[in-house]
C-alpha positions as CSV (number, residue, x, y, z in Angstrom):
1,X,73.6,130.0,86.1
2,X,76.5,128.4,87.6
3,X,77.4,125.4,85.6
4,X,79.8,123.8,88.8
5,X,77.0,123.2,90.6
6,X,75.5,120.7,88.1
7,X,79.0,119.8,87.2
8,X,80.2,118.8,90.7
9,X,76.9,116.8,90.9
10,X,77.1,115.0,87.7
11,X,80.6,113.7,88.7
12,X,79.1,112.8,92.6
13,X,76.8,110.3,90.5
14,X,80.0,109.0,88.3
15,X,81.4,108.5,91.6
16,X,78.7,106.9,93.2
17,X,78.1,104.9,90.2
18,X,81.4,103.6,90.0
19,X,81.6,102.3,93.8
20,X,77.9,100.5,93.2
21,X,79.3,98.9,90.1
22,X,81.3,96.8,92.7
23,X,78.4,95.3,93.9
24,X,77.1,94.2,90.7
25,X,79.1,91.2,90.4
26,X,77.9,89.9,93.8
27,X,75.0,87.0,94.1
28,X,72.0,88.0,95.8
29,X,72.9,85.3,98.5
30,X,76.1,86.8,99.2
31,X,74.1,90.6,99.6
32,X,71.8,89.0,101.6
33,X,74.4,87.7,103.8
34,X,76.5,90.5,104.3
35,X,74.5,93.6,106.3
36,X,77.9,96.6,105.6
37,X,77.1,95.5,101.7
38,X,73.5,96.2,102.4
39,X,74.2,99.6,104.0
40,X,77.0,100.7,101.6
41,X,74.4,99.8,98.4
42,X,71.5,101.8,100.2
43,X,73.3,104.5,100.8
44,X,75.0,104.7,97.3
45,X,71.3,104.6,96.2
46,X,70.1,107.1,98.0
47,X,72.7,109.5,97.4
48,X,72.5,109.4,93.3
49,X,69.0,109.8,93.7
50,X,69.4,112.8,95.5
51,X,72.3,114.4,93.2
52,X,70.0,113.7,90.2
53,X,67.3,115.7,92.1
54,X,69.5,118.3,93.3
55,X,70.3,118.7,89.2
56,X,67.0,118.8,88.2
57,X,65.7,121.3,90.6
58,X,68.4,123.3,90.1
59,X,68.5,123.4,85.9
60,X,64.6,123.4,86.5
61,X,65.2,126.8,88.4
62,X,67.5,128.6,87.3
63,X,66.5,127.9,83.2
64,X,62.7,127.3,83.0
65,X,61.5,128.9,86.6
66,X,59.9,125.9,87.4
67,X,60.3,125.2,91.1
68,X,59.2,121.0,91.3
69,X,56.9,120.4,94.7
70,X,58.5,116.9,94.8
71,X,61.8,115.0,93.9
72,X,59.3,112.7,91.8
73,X,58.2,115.9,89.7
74,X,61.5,117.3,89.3
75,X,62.4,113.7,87.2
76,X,59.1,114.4,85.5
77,X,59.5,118.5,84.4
78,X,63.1,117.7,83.4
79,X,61.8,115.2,81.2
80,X,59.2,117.9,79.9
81,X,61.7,120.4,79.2
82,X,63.9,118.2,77.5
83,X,66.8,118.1,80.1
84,X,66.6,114.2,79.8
85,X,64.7,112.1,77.6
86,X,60.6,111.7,78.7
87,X,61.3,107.8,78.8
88,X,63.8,107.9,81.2
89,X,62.5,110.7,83.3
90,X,59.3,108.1,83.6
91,X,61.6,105.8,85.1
92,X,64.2,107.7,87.4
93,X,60.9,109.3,88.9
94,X,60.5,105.4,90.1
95,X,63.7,105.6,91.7
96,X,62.5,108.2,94.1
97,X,60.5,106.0,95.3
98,X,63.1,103.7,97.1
99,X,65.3,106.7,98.1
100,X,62.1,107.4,100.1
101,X,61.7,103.9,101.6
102,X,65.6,103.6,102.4
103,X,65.2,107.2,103.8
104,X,62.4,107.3,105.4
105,X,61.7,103.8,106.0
106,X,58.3,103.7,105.8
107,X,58.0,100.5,105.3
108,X,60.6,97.3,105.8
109,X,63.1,97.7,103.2
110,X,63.1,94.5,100.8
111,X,66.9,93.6,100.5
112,X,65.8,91.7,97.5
113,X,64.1,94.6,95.6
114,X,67.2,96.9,96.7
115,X,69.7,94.2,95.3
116,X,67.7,94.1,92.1
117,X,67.8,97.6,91.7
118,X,71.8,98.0,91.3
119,X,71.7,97.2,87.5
120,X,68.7,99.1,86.6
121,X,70.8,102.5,88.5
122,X,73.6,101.9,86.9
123,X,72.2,102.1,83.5
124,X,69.8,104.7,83.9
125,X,72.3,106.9,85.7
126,X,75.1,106.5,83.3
127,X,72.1,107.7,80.9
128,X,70.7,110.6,82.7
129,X,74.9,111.6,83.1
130,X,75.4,111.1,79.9
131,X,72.1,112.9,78.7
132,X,72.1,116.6,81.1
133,X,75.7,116.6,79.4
134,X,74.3,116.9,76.2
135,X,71.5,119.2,77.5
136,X,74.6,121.2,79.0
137,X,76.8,121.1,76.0
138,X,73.9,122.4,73.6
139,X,73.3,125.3,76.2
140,X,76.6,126.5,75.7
141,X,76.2,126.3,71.9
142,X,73.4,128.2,72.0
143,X,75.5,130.7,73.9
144,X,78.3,130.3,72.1
């Protein structure tokens, strides 16, 4: 397994998380009335949901040989195999959900919803960071 692939990811979503936690100050009245924050959120969204995926999948892969069919499942399976923790894999899986809408759009996207959802990424990213670390860290120890 090459660790830099997770590696390079995990600091993506540092990186992502540290630009969104710009916004977190803002009121909801000031989001709403500025369409570049709007953008710039949704896209910071979308794009640690998709690093976090890209993790899973890959770990998922290359350790267990467990190929997800969805981005939802790979949240799931990694909480199964004890990458992250089953009560946070319960709730990033919900995340995928809005990287979907703000993707895919299949439906209006709810600025309100989005705006809310800022805090709730930020502290269940830093977790899911801070937790494949420690999945990492006791791979190599078993290695070790």
């Amino acid at each position: 397994m090459d660790l830099e692939v997770v590696l390079v990811r995990l600091r993506l979503i540092v990186k992502y998380c540290n630009t969104l936690e710009e916004f977190r100050s803002i009121t909801l009245n000031e989001y709403l009335g500025n369409f570049h924050q709007q953008l710039i959120v949704e896209r910071l969204l979308q794009l640690v949901v998709e690093a976090a995926t890209d993790i899973n999948k890959y770990l998922l892969v290359q350790l267990h040989k467990i190929s997800p069919a969805t981005n939802f499942d790979s949240f799931t399976e990694a909480g199964r195999q004890s990458i992250i923790t089953q009560d946070l894999a319960t709730k990033l899986a919900q995340s995928v959900g809005m990287r979907n809408i703000l993707v895919h759009q299949y439906k209006d996207i709810d600025n309100k919803i989005v705006f809310s959802a800022i805090p709730k990424a930020l502290e269940q990213y830093r977790f899911y960071v801070q937790q494949v670390t420690v999945y990492l860290n006791s791979l190599e120890a078993e290695d070790g």
